[in-house]
N, C-alpha and C positions, 0 to 999 in steps of 0.2 A: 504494500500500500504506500501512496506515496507519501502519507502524513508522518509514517513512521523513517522516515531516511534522512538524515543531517540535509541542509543545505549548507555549509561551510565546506564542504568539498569544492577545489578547484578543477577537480578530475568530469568532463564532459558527462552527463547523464546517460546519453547516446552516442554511440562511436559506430558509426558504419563503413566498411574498407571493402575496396574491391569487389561491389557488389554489381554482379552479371544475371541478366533474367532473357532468355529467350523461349521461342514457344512452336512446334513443329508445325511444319504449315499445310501439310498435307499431300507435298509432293515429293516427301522424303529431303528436305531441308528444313532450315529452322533459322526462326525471325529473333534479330538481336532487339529487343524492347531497352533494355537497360546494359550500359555497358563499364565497369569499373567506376561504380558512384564511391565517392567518399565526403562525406559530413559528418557534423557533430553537431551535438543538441546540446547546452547546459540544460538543469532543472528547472521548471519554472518557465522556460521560454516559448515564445508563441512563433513556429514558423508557417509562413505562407508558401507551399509550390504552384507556380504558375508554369504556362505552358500550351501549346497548340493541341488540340483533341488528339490522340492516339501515340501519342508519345512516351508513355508508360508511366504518367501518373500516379492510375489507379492502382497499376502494377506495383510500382514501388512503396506505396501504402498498404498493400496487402503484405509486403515482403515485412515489413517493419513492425507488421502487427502478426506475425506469424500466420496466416491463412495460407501462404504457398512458401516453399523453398527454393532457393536462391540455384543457380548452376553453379554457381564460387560466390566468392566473399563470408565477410562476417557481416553480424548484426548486433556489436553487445551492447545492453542494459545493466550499469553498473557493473561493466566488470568481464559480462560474461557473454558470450556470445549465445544467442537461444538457439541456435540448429546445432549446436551441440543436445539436445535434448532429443529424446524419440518422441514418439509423437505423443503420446498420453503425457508426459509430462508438458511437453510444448500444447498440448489442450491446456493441462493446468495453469501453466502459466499465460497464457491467452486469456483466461476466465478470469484471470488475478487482477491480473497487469494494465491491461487495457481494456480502455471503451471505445467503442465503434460506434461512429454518425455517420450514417448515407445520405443520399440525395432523397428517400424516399425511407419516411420515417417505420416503413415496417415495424408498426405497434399490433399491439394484439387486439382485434375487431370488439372482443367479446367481454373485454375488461380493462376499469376504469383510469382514467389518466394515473391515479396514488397506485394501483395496481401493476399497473407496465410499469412505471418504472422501480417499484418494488423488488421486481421481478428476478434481476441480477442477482439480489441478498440473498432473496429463498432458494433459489438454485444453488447461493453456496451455505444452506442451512443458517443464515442468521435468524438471531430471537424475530418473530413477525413485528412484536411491537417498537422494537428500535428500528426496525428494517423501517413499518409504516410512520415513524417519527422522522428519520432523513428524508425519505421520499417528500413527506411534505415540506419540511424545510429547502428543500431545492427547488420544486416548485412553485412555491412561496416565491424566492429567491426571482424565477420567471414570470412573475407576477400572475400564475396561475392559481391561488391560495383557493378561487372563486371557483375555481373548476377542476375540483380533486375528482370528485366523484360520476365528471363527463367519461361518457366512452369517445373511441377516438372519431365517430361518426359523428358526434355531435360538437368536436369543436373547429375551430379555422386551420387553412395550412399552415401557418405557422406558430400558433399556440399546437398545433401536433409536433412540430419540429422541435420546440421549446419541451415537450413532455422525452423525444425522443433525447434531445442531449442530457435532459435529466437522469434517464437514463444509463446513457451513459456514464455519467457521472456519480452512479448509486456506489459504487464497489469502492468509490476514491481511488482509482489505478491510476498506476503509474504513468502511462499517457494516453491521451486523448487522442485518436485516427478519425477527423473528418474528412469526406469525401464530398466535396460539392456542396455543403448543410445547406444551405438556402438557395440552392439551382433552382428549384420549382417555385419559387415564392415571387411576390412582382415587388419592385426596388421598395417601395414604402418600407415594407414588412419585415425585407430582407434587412434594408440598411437598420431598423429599429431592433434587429436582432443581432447583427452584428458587432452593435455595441455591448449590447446584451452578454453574447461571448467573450469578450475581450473582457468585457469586467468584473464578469464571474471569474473567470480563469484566473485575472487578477490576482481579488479577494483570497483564491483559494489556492494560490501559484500551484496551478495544476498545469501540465507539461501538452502545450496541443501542438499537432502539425495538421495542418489543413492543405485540403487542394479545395484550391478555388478558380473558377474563371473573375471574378469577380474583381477589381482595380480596386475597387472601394474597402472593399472588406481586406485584401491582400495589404496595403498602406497603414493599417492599424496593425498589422506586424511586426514582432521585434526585426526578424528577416523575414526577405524573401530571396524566394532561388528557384529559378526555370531551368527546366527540363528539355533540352534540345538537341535531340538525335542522339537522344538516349543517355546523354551526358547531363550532370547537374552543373550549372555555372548560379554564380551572386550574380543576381537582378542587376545590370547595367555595364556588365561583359566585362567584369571584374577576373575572370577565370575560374575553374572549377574548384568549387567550395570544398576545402581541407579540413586537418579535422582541429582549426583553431576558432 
């Protein structure tokens, strides 16, 4: 969890080296997506990846957040690289460690906003009633206090997206993986939620890296670093981002 970890370490949160992602194409070759990225994240820090569609973004956020494995490179978090792990542990650590925001809030139809985002705790057996006492404090926090008990049919696209980074955000992990979080929303909502983000994460110096198309939202970043021809460079063709 990340509340439990010193922040007086000078040592990066995040160290990723060497990291190569290609994908078979069907003609008995295979497509380079991601080719030798190296970054570093400290704690606490909000980065934006920007970049042209297809460039392997999403790619590289699934890498980061253990969903797929890498063809080479590392990935550590504090220390340690996660694909040293098999995969049951790499589940656990996935369930732990990080929260995951999409583009498309994939809540559950049938149960209530305090409910979804509940949901993370009781999967990892926490008591119901501190689990249902965060839930509401973070949504509180989104200023959905008024609408615990909506399902997600009944409330707007972006108070859904507001339940969905709640969410995320139930377990306290280590980092934050959004994907797009306010691609479907129209700018009012988006921009009103984007501050939203940034200030939560703030408050709770929780560790996010976002893909965004977004200019606006990308700008309230500690950094940003686009994604081009599979290479990470610092936003304004500084060179490919190291790991200081």
């Amino acid at each position: 969890m990340s509340n439990e970890h010193s922040d007086t370490s000078n040592q990066p949160f995040l160290v990723v080296d060497n990291l190569s992602k290609s994908f078979p194409t069907g003609q008995g070759e295979r497509l380079q997506v991601l080719r030798d990225i190296h970054f570093s994240v400290q704690k606490g820090e909000l980065i934006a990846i920007v970049g042209e569609s297809g460039t392997g973004k999403s790619t590289l956020l699934h890498l980061l957040g253990a969903l797929d494995r890498p063809d080479s490179g590392t990935v550590r978090y504090q220390g340690r690289d996660i694909f040293d792990r098999d995969d049951e542990d790499l589940s656990a650590f996935r369930n732990a460690s990080v929260g995951f925001v999409f583009q498309f809030h994939h809540l559950l139809p049938e149960f209530s906003a305090l409910e979804n985002v509940m949901m993370p705790a009781l999967v990892a057996r926490e008591n119901h009633k501190s689990a249902m006492e965060r839930a509401r404090v973070l949504l509180e926090k989104f200023g959905l206090g008024a609408r615990l008990d909506h399902r997600p049919g009944e409330l707007s696209g972006g108070e859904m997206q507001r339940v969905a980074i709640a969410r995320a955000m139930m377990n306290e992990p280590d980092v934050i993986l959004a994907d797009e979080p306010t691609g479907n929303l129209d700018k009012k909502t988006a921009d009103v939620l984007h501050q939203e983000i940034v200030g939560l994460t703030r408050e709770l110096r929780q560790t996010v890296i976002v893909v965004t198309h977004n200019p606006d939202f990308a700008s309230l970043a500690d950094r940003i670093v686009r994604l081009e021809a599979g290479r990470l460079i610092e936003e304004g063709g500084t060179g490919e981002v190291g790991e200081g």
